[in-house]
C-alpha positions in Angstrom: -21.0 0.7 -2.3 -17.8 -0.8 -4.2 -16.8 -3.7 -3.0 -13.4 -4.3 -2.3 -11.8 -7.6 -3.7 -10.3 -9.2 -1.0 -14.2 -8.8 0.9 -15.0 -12.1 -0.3 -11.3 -13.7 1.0 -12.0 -12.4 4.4 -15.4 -13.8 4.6 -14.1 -17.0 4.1 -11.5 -17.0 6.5 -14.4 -16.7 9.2 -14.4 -18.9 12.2 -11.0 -20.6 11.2 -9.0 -20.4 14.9 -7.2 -17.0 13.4 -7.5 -13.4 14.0 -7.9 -11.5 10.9 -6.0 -8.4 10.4 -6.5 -5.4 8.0 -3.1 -3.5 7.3 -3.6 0.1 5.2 -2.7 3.7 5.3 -5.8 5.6 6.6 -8.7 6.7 4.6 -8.3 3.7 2.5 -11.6 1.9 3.3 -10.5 -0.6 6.3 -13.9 0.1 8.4 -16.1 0.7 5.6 -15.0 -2.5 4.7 -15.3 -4.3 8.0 -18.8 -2.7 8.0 -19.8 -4.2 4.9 -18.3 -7.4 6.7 -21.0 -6.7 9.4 -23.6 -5.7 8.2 -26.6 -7.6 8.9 -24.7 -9.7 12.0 -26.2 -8.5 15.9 -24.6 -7.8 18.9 -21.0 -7.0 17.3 -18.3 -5.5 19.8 -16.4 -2.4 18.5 -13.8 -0.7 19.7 -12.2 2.1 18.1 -8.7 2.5 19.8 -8.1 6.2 18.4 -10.5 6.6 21.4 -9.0 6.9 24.8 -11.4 5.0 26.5 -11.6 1.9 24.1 -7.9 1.9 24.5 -8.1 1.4 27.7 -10.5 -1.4 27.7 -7.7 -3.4 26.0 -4.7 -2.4 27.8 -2.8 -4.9 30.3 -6.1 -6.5 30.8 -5.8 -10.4 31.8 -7.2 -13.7 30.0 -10.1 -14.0 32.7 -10.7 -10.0 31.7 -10.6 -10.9 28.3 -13.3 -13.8 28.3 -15.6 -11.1 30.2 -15.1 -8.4 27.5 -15.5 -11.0 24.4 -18.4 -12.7 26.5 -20.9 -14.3 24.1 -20.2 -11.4 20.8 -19.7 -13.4 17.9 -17.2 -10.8 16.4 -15.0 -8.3 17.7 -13.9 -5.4 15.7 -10.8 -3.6 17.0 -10.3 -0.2 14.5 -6.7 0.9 14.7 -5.0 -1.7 17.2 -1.3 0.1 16.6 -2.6 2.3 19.3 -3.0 -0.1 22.3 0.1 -0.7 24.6 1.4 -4.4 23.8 -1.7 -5.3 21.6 0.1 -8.4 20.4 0.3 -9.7 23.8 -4.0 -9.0 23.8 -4.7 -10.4 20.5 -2.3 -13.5 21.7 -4.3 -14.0 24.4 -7.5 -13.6 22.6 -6.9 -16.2 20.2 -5.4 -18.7 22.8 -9.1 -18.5 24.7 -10.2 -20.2 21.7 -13.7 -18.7 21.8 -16.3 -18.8 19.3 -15.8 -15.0 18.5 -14.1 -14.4 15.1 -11.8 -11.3 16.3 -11.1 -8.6 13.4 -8.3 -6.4 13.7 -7.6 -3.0 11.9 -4.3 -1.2 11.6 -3.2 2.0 9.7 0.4 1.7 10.3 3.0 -1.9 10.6 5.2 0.8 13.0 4.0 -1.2 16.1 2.0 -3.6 14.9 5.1 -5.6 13.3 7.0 -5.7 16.5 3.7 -6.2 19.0 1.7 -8.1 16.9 4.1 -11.0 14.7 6.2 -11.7 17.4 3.8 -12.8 20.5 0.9 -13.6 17.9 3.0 -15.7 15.7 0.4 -18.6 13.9 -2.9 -16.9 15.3 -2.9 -14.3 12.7 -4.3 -14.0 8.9 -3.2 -10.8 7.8 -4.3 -9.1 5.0 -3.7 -5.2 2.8 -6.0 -2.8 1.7 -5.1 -0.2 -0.6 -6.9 2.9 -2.1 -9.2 1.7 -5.0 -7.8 -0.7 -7.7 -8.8 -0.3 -11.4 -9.8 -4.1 -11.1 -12.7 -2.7 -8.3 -13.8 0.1 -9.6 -14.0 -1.9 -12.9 -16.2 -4.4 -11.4 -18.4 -1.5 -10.2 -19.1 0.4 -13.1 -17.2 -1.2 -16.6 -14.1 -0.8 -18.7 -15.6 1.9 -20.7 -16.7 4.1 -17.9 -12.9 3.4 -15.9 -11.2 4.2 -19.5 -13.1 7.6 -19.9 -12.1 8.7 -16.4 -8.3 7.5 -16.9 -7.1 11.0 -16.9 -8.6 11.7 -13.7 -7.1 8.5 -12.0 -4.0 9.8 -12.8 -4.6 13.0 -11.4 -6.7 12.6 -8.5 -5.7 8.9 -7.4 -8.3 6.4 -5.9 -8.7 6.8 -2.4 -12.2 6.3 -1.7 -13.3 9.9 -1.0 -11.5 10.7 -3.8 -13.9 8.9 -6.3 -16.9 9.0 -4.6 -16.9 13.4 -4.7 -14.6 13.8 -7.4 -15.6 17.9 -7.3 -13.7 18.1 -3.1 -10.9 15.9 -4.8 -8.2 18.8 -4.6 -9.2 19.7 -0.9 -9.8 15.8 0.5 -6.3 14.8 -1.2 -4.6 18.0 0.9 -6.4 17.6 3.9 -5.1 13.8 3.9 -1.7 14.5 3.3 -1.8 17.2 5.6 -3.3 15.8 8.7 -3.2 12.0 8.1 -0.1 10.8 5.9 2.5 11.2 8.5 0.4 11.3 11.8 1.5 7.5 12.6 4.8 8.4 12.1 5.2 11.4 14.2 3.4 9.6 17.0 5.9 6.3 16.7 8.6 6.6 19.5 8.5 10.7 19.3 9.7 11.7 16.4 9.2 15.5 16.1 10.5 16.3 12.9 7.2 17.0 10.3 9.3 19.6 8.4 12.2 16.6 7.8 9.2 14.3 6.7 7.9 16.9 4.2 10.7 17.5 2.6 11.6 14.1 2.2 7.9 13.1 0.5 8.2 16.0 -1.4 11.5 15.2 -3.0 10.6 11.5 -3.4 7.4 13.0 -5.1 9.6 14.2 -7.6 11.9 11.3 -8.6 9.1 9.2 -9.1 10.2 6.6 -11.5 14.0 7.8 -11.4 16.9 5.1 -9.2 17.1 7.1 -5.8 20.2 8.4 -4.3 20.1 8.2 -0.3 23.5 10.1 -0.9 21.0 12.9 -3.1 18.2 12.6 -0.6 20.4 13.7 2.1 21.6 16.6 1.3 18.5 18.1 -0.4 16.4 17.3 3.1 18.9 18.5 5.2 20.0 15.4 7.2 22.2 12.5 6.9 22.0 9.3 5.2 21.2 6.8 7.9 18.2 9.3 8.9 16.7 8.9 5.0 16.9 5.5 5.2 14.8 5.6 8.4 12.5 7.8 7.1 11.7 5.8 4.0 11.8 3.2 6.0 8.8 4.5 8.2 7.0 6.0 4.8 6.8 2.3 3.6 5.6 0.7 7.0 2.5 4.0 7.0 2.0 1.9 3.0 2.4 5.7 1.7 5.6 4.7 -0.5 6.9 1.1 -1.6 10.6 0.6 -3.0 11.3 -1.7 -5.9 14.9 -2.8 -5.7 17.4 -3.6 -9.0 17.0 -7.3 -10.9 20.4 -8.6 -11.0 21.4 -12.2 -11.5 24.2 -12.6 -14.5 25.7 -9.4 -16.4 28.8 -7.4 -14.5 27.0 -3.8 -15.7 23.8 -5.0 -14.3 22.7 -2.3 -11.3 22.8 -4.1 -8.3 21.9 -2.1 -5.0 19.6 0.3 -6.5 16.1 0.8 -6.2 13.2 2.8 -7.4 10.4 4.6 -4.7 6.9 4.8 -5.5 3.4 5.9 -4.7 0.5 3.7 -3.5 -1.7 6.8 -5.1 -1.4 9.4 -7.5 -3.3 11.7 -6.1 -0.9 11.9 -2.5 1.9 12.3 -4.9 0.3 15.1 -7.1 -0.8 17.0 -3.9 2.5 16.8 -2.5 3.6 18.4 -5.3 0.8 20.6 -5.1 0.2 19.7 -9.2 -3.1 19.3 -10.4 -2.9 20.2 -13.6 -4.7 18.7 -16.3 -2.2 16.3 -18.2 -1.8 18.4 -21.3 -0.3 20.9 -19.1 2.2 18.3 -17.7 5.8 17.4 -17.8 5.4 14.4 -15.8 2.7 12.3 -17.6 5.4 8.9 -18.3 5.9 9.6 -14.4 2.4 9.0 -13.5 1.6 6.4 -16.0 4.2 4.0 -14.6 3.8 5.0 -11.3 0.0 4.5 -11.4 1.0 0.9 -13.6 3.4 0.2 -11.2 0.7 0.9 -7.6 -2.1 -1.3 -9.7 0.1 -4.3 -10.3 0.9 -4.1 -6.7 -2.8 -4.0 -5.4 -4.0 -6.8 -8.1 -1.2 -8.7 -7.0 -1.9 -8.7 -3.6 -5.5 -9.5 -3.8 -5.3 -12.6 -5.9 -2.3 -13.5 -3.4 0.4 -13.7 -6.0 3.9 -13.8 -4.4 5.5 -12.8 -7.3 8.9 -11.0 -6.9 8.9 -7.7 -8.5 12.0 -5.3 -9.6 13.6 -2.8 -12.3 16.6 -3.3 -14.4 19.3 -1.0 -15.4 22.9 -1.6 -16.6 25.7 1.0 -16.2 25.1 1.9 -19.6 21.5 3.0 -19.3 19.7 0.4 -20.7 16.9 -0.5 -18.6 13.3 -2.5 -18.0 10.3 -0.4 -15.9 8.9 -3.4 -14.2 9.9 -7.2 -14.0 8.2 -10.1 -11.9 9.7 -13.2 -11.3 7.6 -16.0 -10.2 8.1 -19.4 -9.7 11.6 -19.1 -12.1 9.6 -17.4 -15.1 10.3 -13.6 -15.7 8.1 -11.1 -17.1 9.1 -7.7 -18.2 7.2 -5.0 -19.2 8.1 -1.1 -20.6 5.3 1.5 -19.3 4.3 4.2 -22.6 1.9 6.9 -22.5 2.4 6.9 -26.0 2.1 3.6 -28.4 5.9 2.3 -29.4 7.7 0.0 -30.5 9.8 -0.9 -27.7 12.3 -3.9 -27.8 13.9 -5.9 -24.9 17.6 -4.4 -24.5 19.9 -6.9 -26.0 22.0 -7.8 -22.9 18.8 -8.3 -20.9 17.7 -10.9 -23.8 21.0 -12.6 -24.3 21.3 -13.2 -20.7 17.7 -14.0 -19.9 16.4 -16.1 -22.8 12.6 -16.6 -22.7 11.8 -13.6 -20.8 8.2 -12.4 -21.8 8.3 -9.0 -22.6 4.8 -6.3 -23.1 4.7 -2.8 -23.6 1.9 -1.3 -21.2 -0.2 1.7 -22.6 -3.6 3.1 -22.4 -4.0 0.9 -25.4 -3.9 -2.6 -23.5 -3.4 -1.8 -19.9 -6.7 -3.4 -18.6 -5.4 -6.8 -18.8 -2.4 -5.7 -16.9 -4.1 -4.3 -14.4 -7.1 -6.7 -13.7 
């Protein structure tokens, strides 16, 4: 098995008065992981609400109901709670018996779960993300060497679990999850019927990967107006199949202000929307790929240490611009993603106005100190 950092996080937060909850797209690895969390532990209570029956042992059941169904189970494992009618009210409940029974919660989608869960569950809940595969875990599982030799096939393929563990049904897993999985929370959230919008939309994100998006663009190659993008995005970020990284502006006039970037969590979902899986010899697109697969491995490490570090782009009207910046704590860090070895500099109005900015240039060369 490869164990997933944050594993040893959870485990810890055991038997601390909290529900735990485990936020990721599907496929990513949330059961295997609560497995692993289980394994060796008896008489564990499951329910899996994709079921319709498990379902409806949750639903508008009452505290007394409740204290039956937990009964003496020292965990409870609920596997995709965004399905259960007003599951935040449950889980509120749960955690306000103040049983001994550590209650694990799993969730592919932050559609319902935000507005059931956070609001009635508000200070009962330690919520956590899991992503596809991080360089920094498969690392840890095999070594530098092996990860470095199979960098081309990251790239391609992605990291979702299924993905690296039968690399030769990597083509047909990656289109069977972005087929039948990628959107299915969406189209299920308050009736939206629209799969053709939603396709059209990924598929033309998929290819300004790495580019400052225009809603205004977006619009009128999908079909539909502005406000409608938006929401879709919107919903494409809360299923953690895209993220946006807005614009870094604090002192310069030119400085881009309101824009942002979109990326992938994976590689591989973006290739096989695309339906690209060509080797990248054959590609136009590799810079694309490198910074968005630098970009999605920042964001996982990041997350797993629990570093709330701030991240952006910059871009002046001029066209000079930074890939990636964090700010943390007042401190900036900037950094330039090359599939090929340069020399790049820090544009001069970013140094003048931002004085003891550290600044690296990310390549295949160095990038495992980025990344892990």
């Amino acid at each position: 098995m490869i164990h997933r950092k944050i594993e040893k996080l959870i485990r810890n937060d055991f038997h601390k008065g909290e529900i735990i909850t485990l936020m990721g797209a599907r496929q990513v690895g949330k059961t295997t992981l609560y497995d692993a969390l289980m394994d060796g532990v008896e008489n564990v209570l499951r329910l899996n609400c994709d079921d319709f029956d498990d379902r409806k042992i949750l639903e508008e059941k009452t505290s007394t109901e409740l204290r039956h169904l937990i009964g003496d189970h020292p965990f409870v494992v609920i596997d995709e709670a965004q399905k259960v009618k007003n599951i935040g009210l449950t889980l509120k409940m749960m955690a306000d018996l103040k049983l001994p029974a550590q209650v694990l919660v799993t969730g592919s989608s932050s559609l319902s779960l935000a507005d059931e869960i956070n609001e009635p569950a508000t200070g009962r809940l330690n919520e956590y993300r899991l992503f596809p595969l991080s360089l920094e875990e498969l690392i840890a599982h095999s070594s530098q060497r092996e990860e470095h030799r199979l960098l081309e096939q990251r790239m391609i393929y992605g990291m979702y679990p299924k993905v690296v563990t039968r690399p030769g049904d990597a083509k047909s897993i990656l289109n069977t999850l972005t087929n039948s999985y990628l959107y299915r929370d969406i189209l299920e959230y308050k009736g939206l019927k629209k799969p053709d919008v939603l396709q059209k939309l990924v598929r033309a994100l998929a290819l300004q990967v790495g580019c400052e998006v225009s809603y205004n663009e977006l619009s009128r190659t999908v079909g539909v107006d502005k406000a409608t993008v938006e929401r879709y995005i919107d919903l494409l970020e809360k299923c953690f199949v895209v993220f946006r990284l807005p614009a870094y502006s604090r002192n310069l006039r030119t400085e881009i202000k309101r824009g942002c970037k979109i990326y992938f969590y994976d590689n591989g979902v973006r290739n096989a929307l695309i339906s690209n899986f060509a080797p990248l010899e054959l590609r136009n697109d590799v810079g694309v790929l490198w910074e968005n697969m630098m970009v999605s491995e920042r964001v996982k490490r990041n997350a797993y240490r629990r570093n709330y570090a701030q991240l952006y782009f910059w871009r002046t009207q001029q066209q000079q611009e930074i890939d990636f910046i964090e700010e943390e704590d007042g401190r900036l860090r900037a950094f330039e993603f090359k599939w090929k070895k340069t020399n790049a500099r820090v544009p001069k109005p970013f140094s003048d106005n931002y004085p003891g900015t550290e600044f690296q240039v990310v390549s295949p060369e160095n990038y495992m100190d980025f990344v892990s």
